[in-house]
N, CA and C atoms as an extended XYZ file, in Angstrom:
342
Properties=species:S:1:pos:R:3:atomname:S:1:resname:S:1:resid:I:1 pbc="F F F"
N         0.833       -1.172        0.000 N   UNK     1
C         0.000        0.000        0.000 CA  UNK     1
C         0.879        1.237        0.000 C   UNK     1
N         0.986        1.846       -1.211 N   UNK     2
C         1.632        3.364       -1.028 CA  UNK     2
C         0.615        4.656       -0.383 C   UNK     2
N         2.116        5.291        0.195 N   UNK     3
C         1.162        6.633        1.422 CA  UNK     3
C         1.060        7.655        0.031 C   UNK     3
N         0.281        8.256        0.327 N   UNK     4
C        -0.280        9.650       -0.419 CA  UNK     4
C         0.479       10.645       -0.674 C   UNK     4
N         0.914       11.426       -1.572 N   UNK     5
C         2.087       11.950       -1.463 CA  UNK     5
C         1.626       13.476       -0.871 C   UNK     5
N         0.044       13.790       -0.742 N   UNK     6
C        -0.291       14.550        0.240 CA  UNK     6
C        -0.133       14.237        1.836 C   UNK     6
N        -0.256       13.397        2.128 N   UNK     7
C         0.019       13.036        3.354 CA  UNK     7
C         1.085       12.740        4.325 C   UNK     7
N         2.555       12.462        3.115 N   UNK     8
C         3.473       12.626        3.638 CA  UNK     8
C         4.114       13.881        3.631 C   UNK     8
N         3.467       15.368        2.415 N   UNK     9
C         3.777       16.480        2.508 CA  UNK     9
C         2.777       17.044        3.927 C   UNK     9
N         2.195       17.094        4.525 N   UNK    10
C         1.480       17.399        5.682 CA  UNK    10
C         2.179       16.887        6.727 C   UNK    10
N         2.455       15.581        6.779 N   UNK    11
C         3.251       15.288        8.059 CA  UNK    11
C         4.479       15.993        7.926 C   UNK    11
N         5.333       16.511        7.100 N   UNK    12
C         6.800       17.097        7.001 CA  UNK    12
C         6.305       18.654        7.277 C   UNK    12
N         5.050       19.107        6.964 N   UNK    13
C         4.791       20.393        7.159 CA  UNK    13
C         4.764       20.560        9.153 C   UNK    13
N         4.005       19.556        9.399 N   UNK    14
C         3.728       19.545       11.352 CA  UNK    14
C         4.746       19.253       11.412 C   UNK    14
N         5.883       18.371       11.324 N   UNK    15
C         7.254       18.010       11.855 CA  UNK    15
C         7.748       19.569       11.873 C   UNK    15
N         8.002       20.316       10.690 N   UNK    16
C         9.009       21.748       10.584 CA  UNK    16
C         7.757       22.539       11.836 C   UNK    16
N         7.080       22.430       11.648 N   UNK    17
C         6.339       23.541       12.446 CA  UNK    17
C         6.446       23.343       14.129 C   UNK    17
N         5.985       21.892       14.377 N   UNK    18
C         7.073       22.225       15.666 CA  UNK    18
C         8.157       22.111       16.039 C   UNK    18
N         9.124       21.969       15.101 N   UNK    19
C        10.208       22.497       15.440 CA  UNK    19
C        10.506       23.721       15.541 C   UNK    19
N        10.207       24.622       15.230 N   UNK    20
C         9.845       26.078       15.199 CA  UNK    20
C         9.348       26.651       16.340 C   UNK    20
N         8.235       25.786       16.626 N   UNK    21
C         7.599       26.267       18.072 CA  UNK    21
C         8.761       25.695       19.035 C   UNK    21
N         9.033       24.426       18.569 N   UNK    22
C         9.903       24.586       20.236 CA  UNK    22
C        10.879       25.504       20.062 C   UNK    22
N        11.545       26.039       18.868 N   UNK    23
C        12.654       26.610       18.858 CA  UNK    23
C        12.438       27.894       19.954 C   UNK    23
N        11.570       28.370       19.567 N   UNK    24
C        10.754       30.088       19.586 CA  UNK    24
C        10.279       29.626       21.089 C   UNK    24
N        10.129       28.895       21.115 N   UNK    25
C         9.773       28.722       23.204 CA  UNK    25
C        10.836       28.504       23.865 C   UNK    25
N        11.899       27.774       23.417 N   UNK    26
C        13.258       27.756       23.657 CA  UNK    26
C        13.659       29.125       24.239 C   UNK    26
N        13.740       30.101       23.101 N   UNK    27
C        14.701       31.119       22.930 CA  UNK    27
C        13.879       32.268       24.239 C   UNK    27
N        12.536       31.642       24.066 N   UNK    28
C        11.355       32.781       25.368 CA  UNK    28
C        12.162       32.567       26.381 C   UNK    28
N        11.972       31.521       26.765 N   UNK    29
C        12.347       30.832       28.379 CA  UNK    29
C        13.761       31.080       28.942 C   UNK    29
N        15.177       30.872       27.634 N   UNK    30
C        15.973       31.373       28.051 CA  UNK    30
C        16.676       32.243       28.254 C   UNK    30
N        15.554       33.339       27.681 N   UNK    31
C        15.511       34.935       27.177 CA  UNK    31
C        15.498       35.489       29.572 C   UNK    31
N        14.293       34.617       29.976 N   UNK    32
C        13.900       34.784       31.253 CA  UNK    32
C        14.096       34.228       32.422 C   UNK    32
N        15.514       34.231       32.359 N   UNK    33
C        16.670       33.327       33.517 CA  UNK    33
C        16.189       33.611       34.569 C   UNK    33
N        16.150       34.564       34.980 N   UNK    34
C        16.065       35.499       36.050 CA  UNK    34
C        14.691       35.691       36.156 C   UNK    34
N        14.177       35.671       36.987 N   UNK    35
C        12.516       35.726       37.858 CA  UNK    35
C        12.007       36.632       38.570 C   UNK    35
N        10.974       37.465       38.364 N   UNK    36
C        11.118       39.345       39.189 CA  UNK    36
C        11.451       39.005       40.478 C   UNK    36
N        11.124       37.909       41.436 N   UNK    37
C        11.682       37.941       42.501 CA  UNK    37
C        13.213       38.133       42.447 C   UNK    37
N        13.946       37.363       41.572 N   UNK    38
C        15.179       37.680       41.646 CA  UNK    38
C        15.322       38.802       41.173 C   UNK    38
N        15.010       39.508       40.145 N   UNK    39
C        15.641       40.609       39.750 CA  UNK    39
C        15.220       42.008       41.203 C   UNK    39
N        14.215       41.516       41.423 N   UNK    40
C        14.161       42.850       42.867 CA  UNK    40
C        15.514       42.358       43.831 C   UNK    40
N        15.397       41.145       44.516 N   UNK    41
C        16.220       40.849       44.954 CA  UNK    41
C        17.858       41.784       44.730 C   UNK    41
N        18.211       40.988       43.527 N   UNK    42
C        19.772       41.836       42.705 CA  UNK    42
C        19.727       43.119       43.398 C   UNK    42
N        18.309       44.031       42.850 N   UNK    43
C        18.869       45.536       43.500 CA  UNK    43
C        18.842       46.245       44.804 C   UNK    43
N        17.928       44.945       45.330 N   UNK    44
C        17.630       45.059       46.815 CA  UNK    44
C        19.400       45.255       47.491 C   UNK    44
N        20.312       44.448       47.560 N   UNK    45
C        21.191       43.700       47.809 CA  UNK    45
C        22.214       45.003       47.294 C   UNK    45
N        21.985       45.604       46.343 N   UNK    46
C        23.023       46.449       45.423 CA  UNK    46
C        22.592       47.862       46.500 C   UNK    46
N        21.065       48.094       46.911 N   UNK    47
C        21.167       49.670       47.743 CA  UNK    47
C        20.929       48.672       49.074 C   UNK    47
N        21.435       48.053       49.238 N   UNK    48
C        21.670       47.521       50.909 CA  UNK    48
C        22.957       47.625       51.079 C   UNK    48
N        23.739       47.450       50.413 N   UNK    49
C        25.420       47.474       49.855 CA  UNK    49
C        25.831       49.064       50.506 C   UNK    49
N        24.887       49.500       49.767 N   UNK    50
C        25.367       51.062       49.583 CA  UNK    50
C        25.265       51.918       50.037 C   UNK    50
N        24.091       51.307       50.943 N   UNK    51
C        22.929       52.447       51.781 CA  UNK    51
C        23.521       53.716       52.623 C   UNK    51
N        24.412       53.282       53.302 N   UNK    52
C        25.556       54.096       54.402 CA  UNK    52
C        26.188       55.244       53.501 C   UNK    52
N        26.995       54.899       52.218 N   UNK    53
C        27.625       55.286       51.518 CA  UNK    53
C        27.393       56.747       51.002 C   UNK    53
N        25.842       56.217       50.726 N   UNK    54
C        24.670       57.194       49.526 CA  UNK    54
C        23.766       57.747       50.303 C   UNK    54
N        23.964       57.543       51.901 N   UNK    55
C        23.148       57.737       52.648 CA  UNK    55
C        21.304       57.956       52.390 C   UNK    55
N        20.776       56.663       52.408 N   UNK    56
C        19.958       56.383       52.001 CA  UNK    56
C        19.090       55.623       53.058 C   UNK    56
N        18.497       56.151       53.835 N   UNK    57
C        18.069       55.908       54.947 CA  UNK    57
C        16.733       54.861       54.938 C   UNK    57
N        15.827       55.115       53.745 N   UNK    58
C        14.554       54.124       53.443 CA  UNK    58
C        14.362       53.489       51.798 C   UNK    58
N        14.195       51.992       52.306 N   UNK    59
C        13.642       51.798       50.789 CA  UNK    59
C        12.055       51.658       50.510 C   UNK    59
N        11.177       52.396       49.989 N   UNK    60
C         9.814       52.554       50.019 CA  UNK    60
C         9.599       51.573       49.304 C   UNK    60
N         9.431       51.473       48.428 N   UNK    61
C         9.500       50.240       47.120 CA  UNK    61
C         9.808       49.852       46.379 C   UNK    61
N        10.094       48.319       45.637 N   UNK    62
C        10.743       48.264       44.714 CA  UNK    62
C        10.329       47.502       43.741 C   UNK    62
N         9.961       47.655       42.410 N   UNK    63
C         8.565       47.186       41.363 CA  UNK    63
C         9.736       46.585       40.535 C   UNK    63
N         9.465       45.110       39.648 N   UNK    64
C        10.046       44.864       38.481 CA  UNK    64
C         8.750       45.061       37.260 C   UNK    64
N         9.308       45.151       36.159 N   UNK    65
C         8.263       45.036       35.084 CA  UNK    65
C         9.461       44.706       33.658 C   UNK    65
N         8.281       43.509       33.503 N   UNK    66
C         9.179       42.427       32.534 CA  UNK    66
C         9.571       43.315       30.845 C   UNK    66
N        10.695       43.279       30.363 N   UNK    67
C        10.892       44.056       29.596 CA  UNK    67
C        11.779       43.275       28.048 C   UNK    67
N        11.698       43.143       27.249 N   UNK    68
C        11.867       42.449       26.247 CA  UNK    68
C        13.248       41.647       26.898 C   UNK    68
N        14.562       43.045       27.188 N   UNK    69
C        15.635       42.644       27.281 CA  UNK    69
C        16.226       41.450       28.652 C   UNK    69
N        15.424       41.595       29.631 N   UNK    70
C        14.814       41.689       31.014 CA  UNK    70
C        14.131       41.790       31.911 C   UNK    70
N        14.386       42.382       32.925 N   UNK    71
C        13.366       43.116       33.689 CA  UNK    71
C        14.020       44.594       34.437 C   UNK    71
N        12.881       45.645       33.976 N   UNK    72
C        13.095       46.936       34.799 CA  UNK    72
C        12.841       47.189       35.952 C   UNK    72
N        13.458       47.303       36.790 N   UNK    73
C        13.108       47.564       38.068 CA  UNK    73
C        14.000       48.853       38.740 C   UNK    73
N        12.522       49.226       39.223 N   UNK    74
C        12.685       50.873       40.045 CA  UNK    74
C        12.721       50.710       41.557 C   UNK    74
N        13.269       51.398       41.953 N   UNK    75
C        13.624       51.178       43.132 CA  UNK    75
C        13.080       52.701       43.969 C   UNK    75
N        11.946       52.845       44.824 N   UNK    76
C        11.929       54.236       45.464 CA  UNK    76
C        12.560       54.675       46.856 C   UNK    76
N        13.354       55.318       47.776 N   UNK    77
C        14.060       55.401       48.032 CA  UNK    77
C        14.091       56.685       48.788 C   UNK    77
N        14.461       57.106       50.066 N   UNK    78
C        14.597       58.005       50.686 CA  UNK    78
C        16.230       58.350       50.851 C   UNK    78
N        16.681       59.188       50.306 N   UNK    79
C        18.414       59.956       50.648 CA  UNK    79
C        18.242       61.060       51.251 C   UNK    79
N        18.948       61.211       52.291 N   UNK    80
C        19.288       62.874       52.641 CA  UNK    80
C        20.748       63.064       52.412 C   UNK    80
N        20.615       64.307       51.810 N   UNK    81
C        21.637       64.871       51.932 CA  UNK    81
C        21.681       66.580       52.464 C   UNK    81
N        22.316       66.795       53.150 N   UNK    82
C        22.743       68.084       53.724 CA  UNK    82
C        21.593       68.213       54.711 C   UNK    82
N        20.830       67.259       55.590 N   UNK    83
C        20.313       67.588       56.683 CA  UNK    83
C        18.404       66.886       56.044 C   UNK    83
N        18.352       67.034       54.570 N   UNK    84
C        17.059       67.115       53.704 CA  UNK    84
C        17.115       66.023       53.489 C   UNK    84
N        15.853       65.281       53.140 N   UNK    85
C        15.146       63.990       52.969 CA  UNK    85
C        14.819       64.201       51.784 C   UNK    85
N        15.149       63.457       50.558 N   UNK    86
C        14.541       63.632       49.388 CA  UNK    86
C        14.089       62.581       48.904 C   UNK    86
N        12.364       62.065       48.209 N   UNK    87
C        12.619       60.938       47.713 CA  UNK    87
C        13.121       60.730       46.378 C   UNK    87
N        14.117       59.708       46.113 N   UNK    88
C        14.339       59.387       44.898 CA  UNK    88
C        13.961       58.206       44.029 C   UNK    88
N        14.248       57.895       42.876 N   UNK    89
C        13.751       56.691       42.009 CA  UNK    89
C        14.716       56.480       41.167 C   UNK    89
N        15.363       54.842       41.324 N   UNK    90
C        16.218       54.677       41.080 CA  UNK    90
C        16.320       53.349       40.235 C   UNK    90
N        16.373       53.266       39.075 N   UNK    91
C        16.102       52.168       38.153 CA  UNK    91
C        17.294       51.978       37.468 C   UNK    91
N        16.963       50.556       37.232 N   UNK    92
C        18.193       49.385       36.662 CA  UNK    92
C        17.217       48.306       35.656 C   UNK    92
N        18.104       48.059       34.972 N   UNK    93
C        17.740       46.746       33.918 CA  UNK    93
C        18.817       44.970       33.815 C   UNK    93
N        17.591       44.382       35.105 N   UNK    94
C        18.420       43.114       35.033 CA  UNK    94
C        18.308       42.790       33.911 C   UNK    94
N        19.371       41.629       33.366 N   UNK    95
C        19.622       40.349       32.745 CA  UNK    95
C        20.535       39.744       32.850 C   UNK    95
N        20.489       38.408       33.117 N   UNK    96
C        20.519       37.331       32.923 CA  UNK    96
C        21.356       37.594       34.281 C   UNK    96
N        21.010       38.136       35.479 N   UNK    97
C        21.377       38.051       36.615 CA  UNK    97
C        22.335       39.415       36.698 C   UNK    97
N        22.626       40.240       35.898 N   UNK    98
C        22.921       41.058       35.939 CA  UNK    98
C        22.511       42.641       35.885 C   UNK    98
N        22.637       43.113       37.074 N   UNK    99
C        22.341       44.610       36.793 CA  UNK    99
C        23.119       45.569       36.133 C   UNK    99
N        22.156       46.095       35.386 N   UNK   100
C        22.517       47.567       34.446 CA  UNK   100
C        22.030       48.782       35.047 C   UNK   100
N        22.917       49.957       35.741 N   UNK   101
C        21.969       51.103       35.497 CA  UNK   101
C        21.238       51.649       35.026 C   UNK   101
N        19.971       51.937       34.871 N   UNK   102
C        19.458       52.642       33.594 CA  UNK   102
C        19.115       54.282       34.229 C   UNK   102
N        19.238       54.381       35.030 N   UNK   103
C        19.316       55.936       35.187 CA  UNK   103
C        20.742       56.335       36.131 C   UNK   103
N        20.928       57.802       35.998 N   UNK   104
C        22.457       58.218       36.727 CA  UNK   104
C        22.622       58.107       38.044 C   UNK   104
N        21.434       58.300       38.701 N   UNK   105
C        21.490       58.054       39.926 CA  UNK   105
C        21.384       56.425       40.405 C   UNK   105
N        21.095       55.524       39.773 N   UNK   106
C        21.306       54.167       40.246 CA  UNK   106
C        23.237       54.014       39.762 C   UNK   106
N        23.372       54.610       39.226 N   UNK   107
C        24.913       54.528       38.675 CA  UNK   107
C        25.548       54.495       39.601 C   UNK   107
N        25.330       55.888       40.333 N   UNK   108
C        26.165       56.398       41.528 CA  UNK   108
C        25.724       55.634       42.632 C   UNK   108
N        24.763       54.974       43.215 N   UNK   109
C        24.329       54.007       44.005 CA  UNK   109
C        25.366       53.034       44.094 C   UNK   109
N        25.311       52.258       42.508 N   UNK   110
C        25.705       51.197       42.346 CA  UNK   110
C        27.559       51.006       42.374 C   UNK   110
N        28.333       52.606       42.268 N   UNK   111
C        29.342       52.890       42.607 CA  UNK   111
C        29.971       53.380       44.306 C   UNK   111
N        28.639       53.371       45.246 N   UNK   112
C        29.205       53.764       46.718 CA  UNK   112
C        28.754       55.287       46.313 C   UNK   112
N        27.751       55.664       45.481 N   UNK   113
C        27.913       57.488       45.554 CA  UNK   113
C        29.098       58.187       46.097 C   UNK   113
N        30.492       58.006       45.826 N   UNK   114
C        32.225       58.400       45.721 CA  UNK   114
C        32.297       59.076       44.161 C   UNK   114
């Protein structure tokens, strides 16, 4: 009994196609190493480091939000300097377990504010 030569073009069409899908779910998953718990964590740890330094007396909150590259996470934040309480907001871009500054003032955080 010969197979159909439609039928063996359909099965080669579902074979390529999920391979594709797994590829493309592959590349999601290992795009998202890192888990918002961890990525708050990372910067938690980075202005706990520093806190004395940058004199940074409160951390109010700290939000991730998942971002193609990563995850963004802001950090809000009480510093005084010269006697004054100011609040600030201080954001970074994990990946893959690593923090990036994304604004100047997490820079200087993330350097001991020196």
């Amino acid at each position: 009994m010969e197979t159909p030569r439609r039928f063996i073009t359909a099965r080669l069409f579902c074979c390529v196609l999920a391979l594709i899908v797994c590829y493309l779910t592959a590349s999601a998953f290992a795009a998202a190493t890192v888990t918002r718990t961890q990525a708050i964590a990372i910067v938690r740890s980075i202005i706990n480091r520093n806190a004395t330094g940058c004199r940074i007396s409160k951390t109010t909150s700290i939000t991730a939000t998942q971002v193609k590259t990563g995850w963004r996470v802001m950090a809000k934040v009480v510093m005084s300097a010269g006697g004054t309480s100011r609040n600030e907001i201080l954001v970074w871009t994990v990946v893959s377990g690593e923090a990036v500054p994304a604004s100047q003032l997490a820079s200087e955080v993330e350097n001991g504010c020196r």
